[in-house]
DOBALUM-705241 format. One record per residue: y, x, z of N, C-alpha, C in turn; residue number from 1; residue in three letters. Coordinates in nm, 4 decimals. Example, Ala and Ser with C-alpha at 12.3 -4.5 7.8 and 13.67 -1.06 7.14 Angstrom:
BEGIN
   n_north    n_east      n_up  ca_north   ca_east     ca_up   c_north    c_east      c_up  resi  resn
   -0.5690    1.3190    0.7800   -0.4500    1.2300    0.7800   -0.3300    1.3200    0.7800     1   ALA
   -0.2250    1.2850    0.7080   -0.1060    1.3670    0.7140    0.0030    1.2900    0.7870     2   SER
This chain:
BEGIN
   n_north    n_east      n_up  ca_north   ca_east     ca_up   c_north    c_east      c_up  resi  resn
   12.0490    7.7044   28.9888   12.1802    7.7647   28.9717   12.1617    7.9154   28.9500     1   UNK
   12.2093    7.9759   28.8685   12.2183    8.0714   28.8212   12.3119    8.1989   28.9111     2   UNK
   12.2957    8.3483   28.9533   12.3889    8.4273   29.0102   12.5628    8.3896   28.9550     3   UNK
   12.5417    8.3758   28.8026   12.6951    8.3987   28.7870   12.7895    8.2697   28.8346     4   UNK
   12.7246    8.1594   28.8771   12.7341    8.0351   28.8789   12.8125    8.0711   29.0360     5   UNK
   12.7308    8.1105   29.0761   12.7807    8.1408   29.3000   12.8788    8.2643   29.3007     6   UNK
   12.8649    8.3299   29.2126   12.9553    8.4884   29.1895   13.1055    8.3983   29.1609     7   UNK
   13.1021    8.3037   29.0824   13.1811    8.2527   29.0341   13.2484    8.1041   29.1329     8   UNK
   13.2084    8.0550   29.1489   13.2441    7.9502   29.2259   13.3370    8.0442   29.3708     9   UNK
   13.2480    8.0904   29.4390   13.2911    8.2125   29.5331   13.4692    8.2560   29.5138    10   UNK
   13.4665    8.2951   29.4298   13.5880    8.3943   29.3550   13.6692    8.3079   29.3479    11   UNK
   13.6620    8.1860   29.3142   13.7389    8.0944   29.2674   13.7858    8.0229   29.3505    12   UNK
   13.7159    8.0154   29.4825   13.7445    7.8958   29.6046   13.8337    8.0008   29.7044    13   UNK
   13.7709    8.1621   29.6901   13.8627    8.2556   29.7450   14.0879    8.2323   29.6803    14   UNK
   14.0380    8.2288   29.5066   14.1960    8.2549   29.4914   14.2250    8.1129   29.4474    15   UNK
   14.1288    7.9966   29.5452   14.2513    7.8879   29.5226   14.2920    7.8745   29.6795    16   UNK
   14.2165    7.9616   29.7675   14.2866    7.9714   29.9344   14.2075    7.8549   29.9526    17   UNK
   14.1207    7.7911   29.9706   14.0072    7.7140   29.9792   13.9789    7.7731   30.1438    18   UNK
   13.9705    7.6658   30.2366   13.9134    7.7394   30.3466   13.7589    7.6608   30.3731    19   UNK
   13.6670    7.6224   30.2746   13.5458    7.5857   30.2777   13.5131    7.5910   30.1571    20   UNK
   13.3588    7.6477   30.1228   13.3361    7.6307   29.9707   13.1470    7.5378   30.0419    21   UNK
   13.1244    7.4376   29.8966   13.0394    7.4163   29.9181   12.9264    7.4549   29.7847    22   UNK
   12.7861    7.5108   29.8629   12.7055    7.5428   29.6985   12.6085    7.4794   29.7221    23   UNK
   12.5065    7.4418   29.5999   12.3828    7.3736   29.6358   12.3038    7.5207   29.7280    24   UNK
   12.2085    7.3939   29.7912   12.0672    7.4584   29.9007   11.9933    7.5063   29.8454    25   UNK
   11.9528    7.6517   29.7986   11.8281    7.7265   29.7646   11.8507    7.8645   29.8351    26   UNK
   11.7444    7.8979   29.7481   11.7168    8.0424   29.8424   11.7997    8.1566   29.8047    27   UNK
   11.8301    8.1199   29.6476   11.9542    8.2492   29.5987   12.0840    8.2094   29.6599    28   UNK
   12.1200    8.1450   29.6813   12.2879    8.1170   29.7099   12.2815    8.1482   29.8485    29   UNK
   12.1529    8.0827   29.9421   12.1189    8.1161   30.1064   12.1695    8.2772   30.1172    30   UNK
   12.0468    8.3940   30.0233   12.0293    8.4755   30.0797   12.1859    8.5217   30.0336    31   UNK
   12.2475    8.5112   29.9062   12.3659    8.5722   29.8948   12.4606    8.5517   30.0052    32   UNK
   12.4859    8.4585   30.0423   12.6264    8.4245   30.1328   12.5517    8.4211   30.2675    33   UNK
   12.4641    8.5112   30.2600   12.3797    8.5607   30.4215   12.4371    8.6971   30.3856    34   UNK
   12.4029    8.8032   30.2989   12.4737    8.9023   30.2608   12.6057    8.9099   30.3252    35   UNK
   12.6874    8.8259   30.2200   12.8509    8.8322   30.2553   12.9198    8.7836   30.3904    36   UNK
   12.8262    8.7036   30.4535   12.8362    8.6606   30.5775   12.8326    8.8004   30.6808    37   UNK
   12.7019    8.8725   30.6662   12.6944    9.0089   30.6981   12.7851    9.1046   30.6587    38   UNK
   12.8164    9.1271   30.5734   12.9021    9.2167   30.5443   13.0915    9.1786   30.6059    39   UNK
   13.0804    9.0381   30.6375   13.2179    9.0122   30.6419   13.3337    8.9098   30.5811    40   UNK
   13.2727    8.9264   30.4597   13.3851    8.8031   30.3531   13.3764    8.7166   30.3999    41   UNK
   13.2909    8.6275   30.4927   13.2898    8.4715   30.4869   13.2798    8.4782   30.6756    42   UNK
   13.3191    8.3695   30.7467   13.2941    8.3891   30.8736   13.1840    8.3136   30.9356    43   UNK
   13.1061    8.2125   30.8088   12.9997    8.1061   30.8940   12.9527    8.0600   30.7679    44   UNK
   12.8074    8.0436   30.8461   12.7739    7.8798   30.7449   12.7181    7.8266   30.7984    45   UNK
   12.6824    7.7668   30.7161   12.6282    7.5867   30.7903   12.5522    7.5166   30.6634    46   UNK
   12.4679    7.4638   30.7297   12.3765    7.3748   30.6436   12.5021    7.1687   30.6454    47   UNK
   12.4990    7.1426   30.4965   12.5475    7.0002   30.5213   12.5078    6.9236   30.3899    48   UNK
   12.5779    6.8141   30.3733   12.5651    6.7870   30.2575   12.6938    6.7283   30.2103    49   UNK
   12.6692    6.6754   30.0854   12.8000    6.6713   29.9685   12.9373    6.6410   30.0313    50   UNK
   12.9190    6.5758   30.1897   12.9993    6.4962   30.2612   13.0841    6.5808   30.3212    51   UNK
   12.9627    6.6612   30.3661   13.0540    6.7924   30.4595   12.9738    6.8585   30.5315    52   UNK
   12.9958    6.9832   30.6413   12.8791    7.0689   30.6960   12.8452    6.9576   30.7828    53   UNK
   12.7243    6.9419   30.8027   12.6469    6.8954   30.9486   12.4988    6.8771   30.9239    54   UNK
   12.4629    6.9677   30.9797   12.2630    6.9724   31.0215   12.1884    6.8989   31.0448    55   UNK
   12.2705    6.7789   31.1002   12.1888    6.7047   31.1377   12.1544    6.5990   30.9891    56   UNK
   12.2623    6.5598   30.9559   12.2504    6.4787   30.8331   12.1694    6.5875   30.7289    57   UNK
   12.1910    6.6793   30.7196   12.0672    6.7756   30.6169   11.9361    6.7654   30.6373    58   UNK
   11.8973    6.7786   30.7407   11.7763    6.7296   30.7550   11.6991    6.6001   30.6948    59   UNK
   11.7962    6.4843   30.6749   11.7518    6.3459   30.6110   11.7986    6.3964   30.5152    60   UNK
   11.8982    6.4327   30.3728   11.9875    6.4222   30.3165   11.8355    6.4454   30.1695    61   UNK
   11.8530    6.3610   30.0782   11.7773    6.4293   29.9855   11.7755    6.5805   29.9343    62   UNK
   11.7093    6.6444   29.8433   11.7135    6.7964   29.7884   11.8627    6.7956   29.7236    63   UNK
   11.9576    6.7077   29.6436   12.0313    6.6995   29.5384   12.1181    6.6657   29.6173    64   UNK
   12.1229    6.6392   29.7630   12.2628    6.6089   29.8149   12.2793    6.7515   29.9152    65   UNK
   12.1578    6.7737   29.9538   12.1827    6.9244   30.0618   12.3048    7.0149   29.9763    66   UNK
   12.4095    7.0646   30.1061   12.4328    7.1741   30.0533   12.4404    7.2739   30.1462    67   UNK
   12.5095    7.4239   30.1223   12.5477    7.5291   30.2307   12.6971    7.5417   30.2156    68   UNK
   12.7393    7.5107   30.3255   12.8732    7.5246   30.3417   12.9163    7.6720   30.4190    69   UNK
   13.0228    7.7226   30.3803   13.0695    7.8401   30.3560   13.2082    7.8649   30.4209    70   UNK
   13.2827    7.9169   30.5485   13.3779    7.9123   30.5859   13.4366    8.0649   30.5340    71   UNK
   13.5507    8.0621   30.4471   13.5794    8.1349   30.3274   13.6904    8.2580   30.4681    72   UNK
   13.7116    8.3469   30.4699   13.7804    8.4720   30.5456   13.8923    8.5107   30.4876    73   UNK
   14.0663    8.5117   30.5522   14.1556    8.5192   30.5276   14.1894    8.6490   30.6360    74   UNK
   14.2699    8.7648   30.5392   14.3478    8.8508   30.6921   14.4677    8.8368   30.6409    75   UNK
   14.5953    8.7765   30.6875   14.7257    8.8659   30.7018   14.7311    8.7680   30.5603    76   UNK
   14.6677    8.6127   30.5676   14.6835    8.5114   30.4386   14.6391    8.5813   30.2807    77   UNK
   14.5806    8.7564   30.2947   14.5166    8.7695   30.1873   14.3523    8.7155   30.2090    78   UNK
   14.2913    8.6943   30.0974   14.1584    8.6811   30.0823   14.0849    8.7959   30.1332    79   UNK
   13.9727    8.8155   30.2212   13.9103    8.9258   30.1993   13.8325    8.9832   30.1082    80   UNK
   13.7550    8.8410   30.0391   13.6752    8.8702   29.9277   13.7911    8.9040   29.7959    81   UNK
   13.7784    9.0336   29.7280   13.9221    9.0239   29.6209   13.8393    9.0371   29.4890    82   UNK
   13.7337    9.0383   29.4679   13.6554    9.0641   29.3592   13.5129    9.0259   29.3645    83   UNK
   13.4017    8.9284   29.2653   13.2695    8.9601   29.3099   13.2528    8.9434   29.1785    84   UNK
   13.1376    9.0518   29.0739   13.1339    9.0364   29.0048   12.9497    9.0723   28.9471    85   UNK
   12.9249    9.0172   28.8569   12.7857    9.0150   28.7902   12.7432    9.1576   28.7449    86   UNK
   12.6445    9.2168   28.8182   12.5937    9.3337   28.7060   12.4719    9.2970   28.6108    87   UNK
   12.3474    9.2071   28.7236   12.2730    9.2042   28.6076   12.3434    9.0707   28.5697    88   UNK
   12.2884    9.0931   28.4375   12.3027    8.9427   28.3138   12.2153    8.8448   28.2743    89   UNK
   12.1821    8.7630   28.2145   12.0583    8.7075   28.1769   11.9995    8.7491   28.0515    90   UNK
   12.1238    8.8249   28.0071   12.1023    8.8591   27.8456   12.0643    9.0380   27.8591    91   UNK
   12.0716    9.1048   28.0197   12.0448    9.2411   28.0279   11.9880    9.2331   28.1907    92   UNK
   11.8902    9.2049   28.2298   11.8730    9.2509   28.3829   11.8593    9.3940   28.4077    93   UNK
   11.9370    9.4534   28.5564   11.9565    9.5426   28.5576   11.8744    9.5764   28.7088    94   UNK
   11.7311    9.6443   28.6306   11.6580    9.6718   28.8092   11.6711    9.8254   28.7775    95   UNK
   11.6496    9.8395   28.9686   11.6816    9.9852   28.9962   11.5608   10.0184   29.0748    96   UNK
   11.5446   10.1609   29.0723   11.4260   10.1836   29.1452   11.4825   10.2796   29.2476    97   UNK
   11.4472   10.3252   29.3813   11.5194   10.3886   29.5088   11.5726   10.4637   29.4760    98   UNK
   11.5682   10.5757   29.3846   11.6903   10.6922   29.3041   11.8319   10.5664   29.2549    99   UNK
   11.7780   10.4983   29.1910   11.8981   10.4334   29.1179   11.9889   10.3789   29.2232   100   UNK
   11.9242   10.3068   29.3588   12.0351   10.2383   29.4058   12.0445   10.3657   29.5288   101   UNK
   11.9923   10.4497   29.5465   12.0443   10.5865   29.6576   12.1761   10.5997   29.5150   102   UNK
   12.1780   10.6156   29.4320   12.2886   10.6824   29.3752   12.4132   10.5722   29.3774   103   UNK
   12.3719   10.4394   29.3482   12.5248   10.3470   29.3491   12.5323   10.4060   29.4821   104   UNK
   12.4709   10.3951   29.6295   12.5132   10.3565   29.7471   12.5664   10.5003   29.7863   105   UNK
   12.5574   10.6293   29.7182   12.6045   10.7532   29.7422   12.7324   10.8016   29.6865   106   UNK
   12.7507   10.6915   29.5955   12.9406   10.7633   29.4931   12.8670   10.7656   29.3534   107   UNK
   12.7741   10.7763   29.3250   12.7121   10.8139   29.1947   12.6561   10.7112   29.0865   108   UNK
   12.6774   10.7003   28.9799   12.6589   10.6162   28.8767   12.5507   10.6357   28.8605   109   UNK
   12.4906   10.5481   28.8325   12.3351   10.5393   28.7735   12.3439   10.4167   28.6328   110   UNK
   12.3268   10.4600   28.5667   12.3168   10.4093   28.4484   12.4594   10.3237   28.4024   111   UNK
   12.4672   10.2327   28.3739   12.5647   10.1345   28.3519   12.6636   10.0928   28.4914   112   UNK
   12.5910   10.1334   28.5769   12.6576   10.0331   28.7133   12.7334   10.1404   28.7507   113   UNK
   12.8397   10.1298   28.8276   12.9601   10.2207   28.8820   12.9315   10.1856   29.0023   114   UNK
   12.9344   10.3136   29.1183   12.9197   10.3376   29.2235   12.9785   10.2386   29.3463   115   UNK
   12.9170   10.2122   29.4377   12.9932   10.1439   29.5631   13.1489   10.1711   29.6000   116   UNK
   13.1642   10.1023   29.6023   13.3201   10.1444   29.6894   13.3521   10.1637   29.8764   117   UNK
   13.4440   10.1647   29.9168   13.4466   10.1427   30.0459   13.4725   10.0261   30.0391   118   UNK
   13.3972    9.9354   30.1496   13.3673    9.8160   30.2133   13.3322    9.7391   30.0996   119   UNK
   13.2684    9.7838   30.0186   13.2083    9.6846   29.8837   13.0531    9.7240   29.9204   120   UNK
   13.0066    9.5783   29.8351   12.8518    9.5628   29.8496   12.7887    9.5297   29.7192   121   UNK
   12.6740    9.4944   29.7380   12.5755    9.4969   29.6014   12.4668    9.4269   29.6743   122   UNK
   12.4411    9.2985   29.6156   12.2791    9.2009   29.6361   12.1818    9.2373   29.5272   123   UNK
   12.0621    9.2701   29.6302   11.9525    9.3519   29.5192   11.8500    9.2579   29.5454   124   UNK
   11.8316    9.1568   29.4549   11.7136    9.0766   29.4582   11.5114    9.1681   29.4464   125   UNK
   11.4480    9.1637   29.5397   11.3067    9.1913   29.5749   11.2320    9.1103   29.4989   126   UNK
   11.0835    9.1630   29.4826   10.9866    9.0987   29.4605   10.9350    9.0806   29.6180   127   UNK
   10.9486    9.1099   29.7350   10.9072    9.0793   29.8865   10.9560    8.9306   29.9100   128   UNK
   10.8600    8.8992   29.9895   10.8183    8.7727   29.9980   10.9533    8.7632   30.1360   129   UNK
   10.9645    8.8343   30.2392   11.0242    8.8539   30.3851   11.1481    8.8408   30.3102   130   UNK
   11.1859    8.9695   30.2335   11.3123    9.0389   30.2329   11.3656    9.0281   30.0559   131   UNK
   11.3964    8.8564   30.0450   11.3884    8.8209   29.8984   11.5333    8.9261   29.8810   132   UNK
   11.6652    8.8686   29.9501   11.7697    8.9094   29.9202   11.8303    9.0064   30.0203   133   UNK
   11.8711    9.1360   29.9350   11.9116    9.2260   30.0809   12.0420    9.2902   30.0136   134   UNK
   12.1109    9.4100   30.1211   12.2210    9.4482   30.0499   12.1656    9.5333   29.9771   135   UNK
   12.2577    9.6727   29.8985   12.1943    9.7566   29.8669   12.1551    9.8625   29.9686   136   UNK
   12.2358    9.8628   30.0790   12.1718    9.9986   30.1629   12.0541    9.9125   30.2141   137   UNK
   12.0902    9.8321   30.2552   11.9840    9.7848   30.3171   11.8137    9.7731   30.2565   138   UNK
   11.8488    9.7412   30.1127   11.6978    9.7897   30.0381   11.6473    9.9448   30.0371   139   UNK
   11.7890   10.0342   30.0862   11.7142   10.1622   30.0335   11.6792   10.2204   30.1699   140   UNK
   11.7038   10.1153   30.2535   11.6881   10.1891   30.4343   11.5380   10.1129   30.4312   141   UNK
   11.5157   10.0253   30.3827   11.4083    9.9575   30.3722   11.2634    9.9942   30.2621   142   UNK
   11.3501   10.0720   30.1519   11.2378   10.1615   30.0334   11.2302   10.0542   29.9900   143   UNK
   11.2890    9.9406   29.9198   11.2629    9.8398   29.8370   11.3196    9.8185   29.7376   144   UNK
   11.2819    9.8849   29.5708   11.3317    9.8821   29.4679   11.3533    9.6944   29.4322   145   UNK
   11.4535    9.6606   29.3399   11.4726    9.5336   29.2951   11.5888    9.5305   29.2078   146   UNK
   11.6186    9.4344   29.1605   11.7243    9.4104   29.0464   11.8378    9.3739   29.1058   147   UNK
   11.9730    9.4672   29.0795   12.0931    9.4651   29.1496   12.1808    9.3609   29.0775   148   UNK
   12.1437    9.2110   29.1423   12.2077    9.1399   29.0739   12.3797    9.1188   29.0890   149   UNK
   12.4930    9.1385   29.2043   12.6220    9.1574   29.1654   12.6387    9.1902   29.2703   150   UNK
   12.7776    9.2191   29.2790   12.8731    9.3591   29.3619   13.0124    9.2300   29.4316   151   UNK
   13.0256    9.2305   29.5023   13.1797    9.1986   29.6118   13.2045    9.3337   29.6710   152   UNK
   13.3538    9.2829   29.6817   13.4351    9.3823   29.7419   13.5850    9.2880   29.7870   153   UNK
């Protein structure tokens, strides 16, 4: 599955008021909605499969039935998540090196990408084996250049 695929599904389960989203089990969709989990948009997850969250059945469940289930965050019946959108592309990847993402995470544009907002984030995929998926401060508190694959807010 592809970033724009989870960027998208996400967004969509947010403005249909969805209070569970389910995505397939890998390591990009894990580390993303570990992100947003951290940051706030989502309040839980859970390992399940196609059926519904539960761990225990994941454990037996084949690769093609696992999924990660996602308990989606409402305040005051708005969505919290109100936007998540793709920077890099498949047709343009967009890596940054510690100047580039000190400048999104400071107010400052760096190339194509427009600066952080308040309470908005950015997943910067690593070549580190530990720390595949991190936020953006979090790569630059960490000194770990990588490709800023998309932004929630």
């Amino acid at each position: 599955m592809l970033p724009h695929d989870i960027c998208s599904k996400i967004q969509n389960a947010f403005r249909a008021r969805h209070a569970k989203l389910a995505v397939n089990h890998n390591r990009q969709n894990l580390g993303i909605l570990n992100i947003l989990l951290k940051a706030g948009f989502i309040s839980s997850i859970t390992r399940g499969t196609v059926a519904g969250p539960d761990p225990q059945a994941f454990t037996s469940a084949s690769q093609s039935e696992q999924r990660i289930w996602a308990d989606l965050k409402y305040r005051d019946d708005q969505p919290v998540l109100s936007n998540m959108e793709l920077i890099s592309k498949p047709s343009k990847r967009v890596y940054m090196d510690l100047s580039g993402i000190r400048a999104i995470c400071s107010g400052r544009r760096s190339g194509q990408v427009n600066p952080l907002g308040m309470g908005e984030v950015a997943m910067v995929r690593t070549e580190h084996k530990e720390h595949e998926w991190l936020e953006a401060r979090e790569a630059l508190q960490l000194r770990i250049p990588g490709e800023v694959v998309c932004r929630a807010r």
